[in-house]
PAROKOL-742642 format. One record per residue: residue in one letter; x, y, z of N, C-alpha, C in turn. Coordinates in steps of 0.1 Angstrom, whole numbers, plus 5000, padded with zeros to 4 digits. Layout:
# PAROKOL-742642
aXYZXYZXYZ;...
This chain:
# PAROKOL-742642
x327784450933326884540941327684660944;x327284760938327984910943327585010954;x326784930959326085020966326584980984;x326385070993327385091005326084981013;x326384901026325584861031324684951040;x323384881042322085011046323285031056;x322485181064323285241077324785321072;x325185271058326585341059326385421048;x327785501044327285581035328685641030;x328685701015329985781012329785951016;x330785991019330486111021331386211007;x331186260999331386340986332486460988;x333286490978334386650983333386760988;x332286800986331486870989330986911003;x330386801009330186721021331186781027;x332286661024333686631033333886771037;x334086871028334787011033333987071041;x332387071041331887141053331887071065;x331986921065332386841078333786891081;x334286921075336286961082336287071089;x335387141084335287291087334587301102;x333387241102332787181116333787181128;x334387031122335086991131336387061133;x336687151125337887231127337587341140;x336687371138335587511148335787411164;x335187281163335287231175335987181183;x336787101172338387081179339287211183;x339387321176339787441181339787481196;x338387471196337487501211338187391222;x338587271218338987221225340587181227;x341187271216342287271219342687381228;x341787471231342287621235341687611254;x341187481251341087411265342287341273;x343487321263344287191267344187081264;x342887031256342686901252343586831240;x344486711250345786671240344786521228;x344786541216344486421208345186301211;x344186181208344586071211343486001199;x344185891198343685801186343185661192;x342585561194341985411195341985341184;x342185231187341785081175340385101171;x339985101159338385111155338084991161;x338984861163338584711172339184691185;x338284661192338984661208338384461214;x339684451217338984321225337884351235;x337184251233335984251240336084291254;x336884171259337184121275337684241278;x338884331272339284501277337884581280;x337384571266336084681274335584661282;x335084521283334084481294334684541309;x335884471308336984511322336984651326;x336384761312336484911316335484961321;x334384861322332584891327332184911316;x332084871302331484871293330684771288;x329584811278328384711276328984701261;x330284611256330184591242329484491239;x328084411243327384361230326284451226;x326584571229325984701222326084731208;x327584691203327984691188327484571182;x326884601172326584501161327284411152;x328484431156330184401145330984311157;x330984191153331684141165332784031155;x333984001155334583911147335683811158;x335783731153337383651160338583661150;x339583731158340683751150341383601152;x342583611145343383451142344083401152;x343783461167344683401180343083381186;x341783371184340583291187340183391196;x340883551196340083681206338783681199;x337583741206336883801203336883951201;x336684021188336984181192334984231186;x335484391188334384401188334884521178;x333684571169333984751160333984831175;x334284981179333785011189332585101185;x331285101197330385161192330385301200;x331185361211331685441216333385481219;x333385611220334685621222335585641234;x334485701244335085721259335385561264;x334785441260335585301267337085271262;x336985301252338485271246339385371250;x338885451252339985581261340485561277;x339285521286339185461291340285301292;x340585231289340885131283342485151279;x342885271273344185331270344785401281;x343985481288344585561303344685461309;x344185381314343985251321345285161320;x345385131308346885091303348185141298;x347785241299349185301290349585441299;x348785561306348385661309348485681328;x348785551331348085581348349085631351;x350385661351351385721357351485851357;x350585941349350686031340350386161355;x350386241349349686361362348586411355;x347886441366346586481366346186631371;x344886691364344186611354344786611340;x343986491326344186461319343186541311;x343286591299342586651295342786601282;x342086541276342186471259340786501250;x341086461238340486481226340386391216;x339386351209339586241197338586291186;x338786251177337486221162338186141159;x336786061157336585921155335385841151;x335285741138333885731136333685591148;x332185561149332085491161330285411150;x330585261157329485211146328385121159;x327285181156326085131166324785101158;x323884981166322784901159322085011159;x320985011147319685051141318884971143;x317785031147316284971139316085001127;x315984861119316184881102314884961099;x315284991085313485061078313385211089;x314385271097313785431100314485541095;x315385481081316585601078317685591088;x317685561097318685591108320185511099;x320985591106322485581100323185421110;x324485351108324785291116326285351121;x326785421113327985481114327785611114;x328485651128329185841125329685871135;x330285961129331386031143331286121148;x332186101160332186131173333186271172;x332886371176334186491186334186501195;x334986411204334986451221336286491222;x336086471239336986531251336586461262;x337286431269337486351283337986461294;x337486481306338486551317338786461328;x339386391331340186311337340986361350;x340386331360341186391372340486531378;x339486581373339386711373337786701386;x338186741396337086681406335486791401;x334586721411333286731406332886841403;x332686941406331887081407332687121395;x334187181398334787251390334787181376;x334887031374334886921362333186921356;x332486961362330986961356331287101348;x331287231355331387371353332287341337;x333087281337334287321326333887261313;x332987101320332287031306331687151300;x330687171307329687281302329687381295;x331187481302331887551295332487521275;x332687431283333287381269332387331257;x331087281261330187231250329687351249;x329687431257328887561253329587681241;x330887681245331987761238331787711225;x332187521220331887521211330587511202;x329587491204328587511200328387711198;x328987781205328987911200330487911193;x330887881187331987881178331387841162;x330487761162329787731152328387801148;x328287971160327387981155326087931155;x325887841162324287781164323787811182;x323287961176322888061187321487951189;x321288001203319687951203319587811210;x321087751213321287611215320587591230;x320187461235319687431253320387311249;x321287331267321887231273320987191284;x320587051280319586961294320486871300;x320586921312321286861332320286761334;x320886641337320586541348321386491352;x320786401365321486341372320986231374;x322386101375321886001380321885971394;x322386031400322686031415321086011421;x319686131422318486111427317586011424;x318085921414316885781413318085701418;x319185671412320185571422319985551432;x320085731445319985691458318185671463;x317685701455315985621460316185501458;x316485431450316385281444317185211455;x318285281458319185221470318185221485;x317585301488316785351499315985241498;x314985171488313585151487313485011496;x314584961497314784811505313984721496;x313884691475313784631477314684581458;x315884541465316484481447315884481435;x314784361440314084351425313084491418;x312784561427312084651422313184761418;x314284771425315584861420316284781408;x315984711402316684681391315784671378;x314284621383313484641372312884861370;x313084921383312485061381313785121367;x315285071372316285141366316385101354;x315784961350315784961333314785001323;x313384981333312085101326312385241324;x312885301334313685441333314585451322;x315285381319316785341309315685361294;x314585241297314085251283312885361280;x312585441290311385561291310385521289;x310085361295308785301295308385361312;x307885451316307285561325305885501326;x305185411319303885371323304085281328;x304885161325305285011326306285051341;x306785151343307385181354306085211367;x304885291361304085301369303285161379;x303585071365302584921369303584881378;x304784841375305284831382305884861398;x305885001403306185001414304484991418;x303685021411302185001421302084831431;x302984761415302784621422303884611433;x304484681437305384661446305184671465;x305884571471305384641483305984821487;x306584851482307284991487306185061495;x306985141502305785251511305185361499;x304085441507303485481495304785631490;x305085691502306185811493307485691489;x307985641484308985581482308285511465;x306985491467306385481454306385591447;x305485661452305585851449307085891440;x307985871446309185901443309885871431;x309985711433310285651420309585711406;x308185711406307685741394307485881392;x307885971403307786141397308986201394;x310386151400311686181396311386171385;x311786111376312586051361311286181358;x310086231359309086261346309486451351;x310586481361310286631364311386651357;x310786791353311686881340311987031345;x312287141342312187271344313487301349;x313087481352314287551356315187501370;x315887551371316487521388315287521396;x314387541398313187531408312987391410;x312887301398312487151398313387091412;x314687111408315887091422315287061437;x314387141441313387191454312287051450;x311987021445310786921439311586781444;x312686781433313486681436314086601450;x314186751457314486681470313486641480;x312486771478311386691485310686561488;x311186511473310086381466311486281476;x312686271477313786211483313686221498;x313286321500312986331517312586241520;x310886261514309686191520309886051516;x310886001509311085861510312085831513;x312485921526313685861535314985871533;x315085991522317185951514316886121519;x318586131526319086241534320086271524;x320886191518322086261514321386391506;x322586511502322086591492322586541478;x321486511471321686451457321486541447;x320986631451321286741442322286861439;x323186811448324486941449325286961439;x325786891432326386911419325186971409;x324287011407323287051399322887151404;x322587171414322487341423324087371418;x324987351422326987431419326687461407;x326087321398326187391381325287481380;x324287521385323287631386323587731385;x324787761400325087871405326487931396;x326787851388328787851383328187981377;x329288121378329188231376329788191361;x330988101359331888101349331188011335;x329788011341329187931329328888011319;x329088001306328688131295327088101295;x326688181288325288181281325488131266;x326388081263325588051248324487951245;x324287851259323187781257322387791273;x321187831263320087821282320287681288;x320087691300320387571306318787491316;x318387431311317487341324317687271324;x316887141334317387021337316186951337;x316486811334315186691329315686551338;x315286511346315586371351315286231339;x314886241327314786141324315886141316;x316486211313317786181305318386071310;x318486081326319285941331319685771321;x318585811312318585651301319785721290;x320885641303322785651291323285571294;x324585571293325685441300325185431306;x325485291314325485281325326685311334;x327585351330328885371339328685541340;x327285601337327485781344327085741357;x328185821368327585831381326785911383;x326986081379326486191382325486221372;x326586401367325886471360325386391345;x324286441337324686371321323986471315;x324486491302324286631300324286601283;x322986701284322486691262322886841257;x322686841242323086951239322286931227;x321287031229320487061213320287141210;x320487191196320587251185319287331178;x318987461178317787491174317087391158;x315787371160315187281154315487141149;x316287101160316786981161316086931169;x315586781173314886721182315886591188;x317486581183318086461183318786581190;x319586541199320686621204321986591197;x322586701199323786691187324586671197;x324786611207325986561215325186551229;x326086441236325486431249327386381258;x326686351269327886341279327686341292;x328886321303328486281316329386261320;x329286251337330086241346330186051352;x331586011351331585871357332985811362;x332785851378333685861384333785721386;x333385651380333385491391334785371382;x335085431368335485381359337385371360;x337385501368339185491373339685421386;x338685321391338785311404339885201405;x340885261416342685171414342985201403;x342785231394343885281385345085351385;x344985491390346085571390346585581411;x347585531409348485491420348485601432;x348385541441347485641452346185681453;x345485681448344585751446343085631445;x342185601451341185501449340085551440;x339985681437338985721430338985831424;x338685821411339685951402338586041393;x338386121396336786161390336686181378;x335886171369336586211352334386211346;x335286291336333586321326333986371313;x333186341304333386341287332086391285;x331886451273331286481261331586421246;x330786421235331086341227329786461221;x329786521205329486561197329686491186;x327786461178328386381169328386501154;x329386441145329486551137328186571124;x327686401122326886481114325386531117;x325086541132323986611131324386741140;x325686771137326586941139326386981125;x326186871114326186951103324786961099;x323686881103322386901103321987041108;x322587091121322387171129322887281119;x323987281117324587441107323587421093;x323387291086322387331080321487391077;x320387411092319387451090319687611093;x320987631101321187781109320887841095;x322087821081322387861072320887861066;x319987761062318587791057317987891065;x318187901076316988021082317988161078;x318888141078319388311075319588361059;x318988251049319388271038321088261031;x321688191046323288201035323188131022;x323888181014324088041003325287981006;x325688011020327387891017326487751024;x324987761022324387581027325287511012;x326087401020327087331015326287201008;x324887131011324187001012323187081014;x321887091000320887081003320086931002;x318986961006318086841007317686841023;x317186721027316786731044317786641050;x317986661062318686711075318086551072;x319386441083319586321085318486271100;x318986401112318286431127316886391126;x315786371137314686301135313786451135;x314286581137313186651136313786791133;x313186901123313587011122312387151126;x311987111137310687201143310987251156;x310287361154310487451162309487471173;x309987531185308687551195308087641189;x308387741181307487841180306287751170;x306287681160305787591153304187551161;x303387491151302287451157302687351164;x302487261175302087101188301387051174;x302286971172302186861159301486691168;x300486651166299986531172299486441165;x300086321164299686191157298486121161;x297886131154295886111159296085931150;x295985831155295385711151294385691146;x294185651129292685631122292485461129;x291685451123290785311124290085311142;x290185181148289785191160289685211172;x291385311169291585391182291485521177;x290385601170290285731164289385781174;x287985651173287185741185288085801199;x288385721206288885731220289985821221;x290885821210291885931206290686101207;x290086111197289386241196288886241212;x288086161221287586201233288386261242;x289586171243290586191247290986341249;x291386381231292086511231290886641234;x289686631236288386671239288486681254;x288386581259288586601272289286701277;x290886691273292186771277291986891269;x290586921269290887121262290987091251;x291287021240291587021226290286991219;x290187131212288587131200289287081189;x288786941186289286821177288186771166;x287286881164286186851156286186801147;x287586891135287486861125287886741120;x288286641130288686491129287286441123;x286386501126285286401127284686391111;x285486511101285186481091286386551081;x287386491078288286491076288686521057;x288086481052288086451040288986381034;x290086421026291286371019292286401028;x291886531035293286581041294186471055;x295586481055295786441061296586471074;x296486611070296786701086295486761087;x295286821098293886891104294486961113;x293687101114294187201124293487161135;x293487171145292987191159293087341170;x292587331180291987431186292587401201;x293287521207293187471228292087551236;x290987501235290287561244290887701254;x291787651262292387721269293187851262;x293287951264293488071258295088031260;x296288121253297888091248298388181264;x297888301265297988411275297288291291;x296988211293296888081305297487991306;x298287961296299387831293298187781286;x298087811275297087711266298387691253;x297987591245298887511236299387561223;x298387721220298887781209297987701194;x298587711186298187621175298287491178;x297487371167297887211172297387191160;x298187101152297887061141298186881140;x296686801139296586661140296986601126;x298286511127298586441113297586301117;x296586251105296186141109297186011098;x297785921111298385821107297685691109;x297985581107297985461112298385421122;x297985351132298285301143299585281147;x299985151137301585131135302485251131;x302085331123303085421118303185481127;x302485521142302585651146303685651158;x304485521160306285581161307285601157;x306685591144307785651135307485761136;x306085821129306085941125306586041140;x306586011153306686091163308486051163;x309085951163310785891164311286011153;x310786011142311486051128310786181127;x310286251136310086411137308586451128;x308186381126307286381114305686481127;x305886411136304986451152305386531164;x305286591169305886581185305186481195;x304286471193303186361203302586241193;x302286191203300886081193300186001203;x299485921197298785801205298785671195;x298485601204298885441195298785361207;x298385211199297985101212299885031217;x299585031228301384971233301984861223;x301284751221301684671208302684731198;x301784821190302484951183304185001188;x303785061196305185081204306584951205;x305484851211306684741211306984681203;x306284681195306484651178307684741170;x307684871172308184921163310384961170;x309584961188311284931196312185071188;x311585191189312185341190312285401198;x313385461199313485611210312385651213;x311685621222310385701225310085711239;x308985831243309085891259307485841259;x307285741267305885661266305285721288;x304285831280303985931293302685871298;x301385831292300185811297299585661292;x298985591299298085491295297185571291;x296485581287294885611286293685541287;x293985391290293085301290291985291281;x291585371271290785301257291185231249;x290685141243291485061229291984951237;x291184871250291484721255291784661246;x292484601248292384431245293784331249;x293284211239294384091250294684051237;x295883991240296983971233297083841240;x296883721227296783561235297183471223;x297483351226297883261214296583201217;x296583091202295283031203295382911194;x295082781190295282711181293682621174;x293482591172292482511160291682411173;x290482381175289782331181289882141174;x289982071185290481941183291781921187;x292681981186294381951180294581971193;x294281931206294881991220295581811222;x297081861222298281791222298781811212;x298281801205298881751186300081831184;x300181981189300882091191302182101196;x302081971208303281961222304181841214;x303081761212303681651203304681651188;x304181811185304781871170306181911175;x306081971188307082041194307881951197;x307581861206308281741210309081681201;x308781661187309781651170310781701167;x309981861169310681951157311782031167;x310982021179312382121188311482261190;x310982301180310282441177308982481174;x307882571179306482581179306682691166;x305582661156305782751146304482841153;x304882941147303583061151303283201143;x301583231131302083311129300983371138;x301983531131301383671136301583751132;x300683881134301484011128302284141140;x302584051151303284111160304684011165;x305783991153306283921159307483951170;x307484091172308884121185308184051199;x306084141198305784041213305883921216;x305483811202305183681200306383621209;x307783661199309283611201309383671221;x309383791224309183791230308783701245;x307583681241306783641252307483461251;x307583421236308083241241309483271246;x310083351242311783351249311383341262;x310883461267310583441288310483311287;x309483271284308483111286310083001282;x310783051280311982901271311782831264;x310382881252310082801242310382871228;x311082801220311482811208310882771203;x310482931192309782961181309983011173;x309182981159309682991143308983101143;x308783251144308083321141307183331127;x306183331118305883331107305283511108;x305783621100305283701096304283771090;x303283761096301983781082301383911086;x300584001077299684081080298684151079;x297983991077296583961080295683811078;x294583811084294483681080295083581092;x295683591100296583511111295883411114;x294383401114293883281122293983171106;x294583211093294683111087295783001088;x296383051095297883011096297782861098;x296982811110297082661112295882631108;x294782661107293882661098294682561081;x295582671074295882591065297382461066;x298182471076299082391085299982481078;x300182641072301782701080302082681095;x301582691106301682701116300882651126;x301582641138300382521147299982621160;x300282741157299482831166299182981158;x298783061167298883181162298783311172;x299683371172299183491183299083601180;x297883671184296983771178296183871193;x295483931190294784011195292884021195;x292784021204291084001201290484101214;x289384131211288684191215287384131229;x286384051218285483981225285683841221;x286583791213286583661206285583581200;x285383671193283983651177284783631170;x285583651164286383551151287383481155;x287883441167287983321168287083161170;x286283201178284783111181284683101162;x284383211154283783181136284483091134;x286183121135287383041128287682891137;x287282891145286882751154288482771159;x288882831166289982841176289782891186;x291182801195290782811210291982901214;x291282991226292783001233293782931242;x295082931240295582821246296882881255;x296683071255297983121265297083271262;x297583341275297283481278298783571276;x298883651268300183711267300283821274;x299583961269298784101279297984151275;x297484221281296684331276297184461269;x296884501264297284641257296084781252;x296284901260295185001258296285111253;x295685191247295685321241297485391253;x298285451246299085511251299485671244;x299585771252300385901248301685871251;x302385921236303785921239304586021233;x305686041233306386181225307486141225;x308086261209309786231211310586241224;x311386251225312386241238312986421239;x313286401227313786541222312686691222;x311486631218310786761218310086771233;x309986671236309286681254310586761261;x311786781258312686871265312586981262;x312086991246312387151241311187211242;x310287191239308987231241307487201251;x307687291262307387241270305687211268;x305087221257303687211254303487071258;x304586981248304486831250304086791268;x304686821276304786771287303386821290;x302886951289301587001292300286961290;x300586911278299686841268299786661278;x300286661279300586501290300386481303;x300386601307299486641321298286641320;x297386711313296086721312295986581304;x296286531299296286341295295686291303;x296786261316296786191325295486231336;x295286361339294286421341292686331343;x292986281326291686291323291486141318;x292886011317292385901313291885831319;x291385811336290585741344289185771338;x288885861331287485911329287385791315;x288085771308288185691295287885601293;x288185531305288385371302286585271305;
């Protein structure tokens, strides 16, 4: 077999030389900072990382060497730096100012193109307290990014500090640990159900679910504290973000706003965390942050040592000069073909929206009707598989400009919005958690009910527990098997998942399987197929969602999700 495993890849003399070149421009930038190079083990014992605040069963690559350690590939490089100052470095004077390239290997979701391997160009500032250590990151990802020429770049600020200290305030654990991982994962609707079911007071509810979704200029700041007030948190949580506002010494080579949902990173950023994207890029070509909590005792004297990194990865630096080089006509483009990044669209571009065929088409079209969008020509579509659309609202009002509807399949439409193919879509939640992508999940819409339940063959009530009681394991098919697995894990029952898709109620019908979980509506073809239900899994209705990346860059998306929400109590 000659071929490299999926996720990896050779890189050609061709390639290689405009990657050197890249990375020569940005290491430069950060040599002219002070930043000394340093090198890591591509394998790091487990128990060290862990001990550094790190999440290594993040990496995919885990082995036992021949003294019975567990090591791990690393899938980052600030832990292992971390990990080396820690051990080797504390004596040292401060601040520390370092540098690495290094490739770094992290899990995929198989079947989206996505890569498993690439590297990293950082820098670490170590020692370098808050205000002036934010200002210099900044500086520095900004310098290099204009060292390469990719004019036009936005750097997006957040902070983890304004949802920490609410979640701290809210008096209630379980709701601060389940709000901070819905946040983590940009499930924003599932966050909504969530604190509704909570006892919290109502601004302390308010709060939780409007931080993480506000975006804009330094004005948002004023929003931010307000919403913190009213639910009782005094500290200023925004002060490092107003200083970075104000830093005279910040260049311009990238406009700067700020997004509270970035907060989904490490978990070891205390503060600032900070993106960097690249015109017609939708993936940020480097991200980074502040995390003061990780030096704590380490360096002698001192209980708390403030430090913040950036990390640039190189090949979507080279996606990024790719495309600079196609818009200006160079021919020194080194690699043609398309860009690896999930999207090469521009704001100026039409609001690209993934319209659902089959039985979430009607409610989708009402939907975009509702919200100002003349979606007519969905209604007769022909062969084509894009369609123009219309914003009611004039461009000179904040209206949406052009909008052009790709009609997909239900399932496909987080890909096509993950893999840039969309900037928005709609699709039933199933969809979504089926498919387990980067995605920014903004509105329920409540059309397109239904329930999500296991069911098994009429008569056989035991026969099932008794099978289990044998085998150890409930076989089950379906054509959703992340929920299925899902839902028996919680439950602590072990299941054979069976894969199918379609047909499901044949499954124990012909004895593959002694259940089946599926989705129904009114339960007319279960009653035909003489099956019963025998567990309630959820419900699932219609959701708007969007890339991550273009809801930063383009502020249509977010607009377009406002008037959504607006308008989905009318839907349902």
């Amino acid at each position: 077999m000659l071929a490299t495993p999926w996720g990896f890849r050779d890189i050609l003399p061709e390639e290689a030389a405009a990657r050197e070149e890249i990375s020569t421009a940005v290491t430069d930038c950060f040599k002219r900072h002070g930043c000394l190079p340093v090198e890591t083990p591509l394998l790091e014992d487990r128990a060290a990382l862990d001990a550094s605040g790190g999440r290594s069963a993040d990496t995919p690559f885990k082995l036992f060497d021949d003294d019975g350690r567990l090591l791990v590939v690393r899938h980052d490089n600030t832990l292992p730096i971390v990990r080396m100052v820690s051990s080797r470095l504390a004596g040292s004077p401060l601040p520390l100012r370092l540098r690495y390239q290094a490739p770094v290997v992290r899990e995929q979701t198989r079947l989206v193109g996505a890569s498993r391997q690439f590297t990293q160009l950082g820098f670490e500032l170590i020692g370098e307290a808050g205000e002036a250590g934010d200002a210099e990151l900044v500086r520095i990802v900004s310098e290099a990014l204009g060292a390469l020429g990719l004019d036009g770049c936005r750097l997006v600020c957040g902070s983890v500090r304004p949802f920490t200290a609410l979640l701290r305030a809210c008096g209630d654990e379980a709701l601060a640990k389940d709000a901070l991982r819905l946040v983590h994962a940009n499930a924003f609707v599932d966050l909504d159900a969530r604190v509704a079911a909570s006892s919290a007071g109502d601004a302390v509810k308010r709060a939780i679910c409007l931080v993480p979704r506000l975006h804009g200029d330094a004005s948002v700041l004023d929003e931010v504290d307000r919403l913190l007030a009213s639910a009782g948190v005094d500290e200023p949580a925004t002060a490092e973000l107003r200083a970075l506002a104000r830093a005279a010494e910040v260049p311009e080579a990238g406009a700067i706003s700020f997004d509270f949902s970035i907060m989904n990173s490490f978990d070891y950023y205390t503060g600032l965390v900070l993106k960097a994207y690249a015109p017609g890029l939708s993936d940020p070509v480097g991200s980074g942050g502040r995390y003061d909590a990780v030096f704590d005792g380490v360096f002698a004297g001192r209980d708390r040592v403030p430090a913040a990194g950036f990390a640039f990865s190189l090949e979507r630096l080279e996606d990024a000069s790719l495309l600079r080089d196609a818009a200006s006509g160079d021919g020194r483009t080194a690699v043609p073909g398309p860009v690896e990044a999930s999207s090469t669209r521009t704001a100026a571009g039409p609001l690209r929206i993934a319209v659902p065929k089959g039985s979430l088409k009607e409610g989708t079209v009402a939907a975009l009707e509702a919200a100002g969008i003349d979606a007519s020509e969905l209604a007769d579509p022909g062969r084509r598989l894009i369609v123009p659309a219309r914003d009611r609202v004039p461009e000179a009002e904040g209206g949406l400009g052009d909008i052009e509807l790709v009609i997909v399949r239900a399932t496909d439409a987080p890909a096509f919005v993950a893999c840039g193919g969309a900037d928005c879509g709609f699709c039933g939640r199933d969809s979504l958690i089926e498919a387990e992508l980067d995605l920014l999940e903004l509105v329920d819409m409540g059309y397109g009910a239904c329930r999500f339940i296991e069911a098994e063959p009429e008569g056989r009530a035991g026969l099932t527990e008794r099978a289990y009681a044998r085998r150890g394991t409930l076989r089950v098919a379906t054509k959703y098997p992340k929920i299925a697995a899902g839902w028996y894990a919680s439950r602590g029952v072990a299941a054979d998942i069976i894969a199918l898709h379609g047909n499901i109620e044949l499954g124990p019908i012909v004895g593959m399987s002694d259940r089946i979980v599926d989705i129904t509506a009114t339960g007319t073809t279960l009653k035909e197929n003489h099956l019963v239900i025998t567990g309630e899994i959820m419900t699932c209705t219609a959701r708007f969602f969007a890339n991550p990346g273009r809801s930063r860059l383009d502020g249509r998306v977010r607009v377009l999700g406002e008037r959504l929400a607006n308008v989905a109590g009318e839907l349902q």
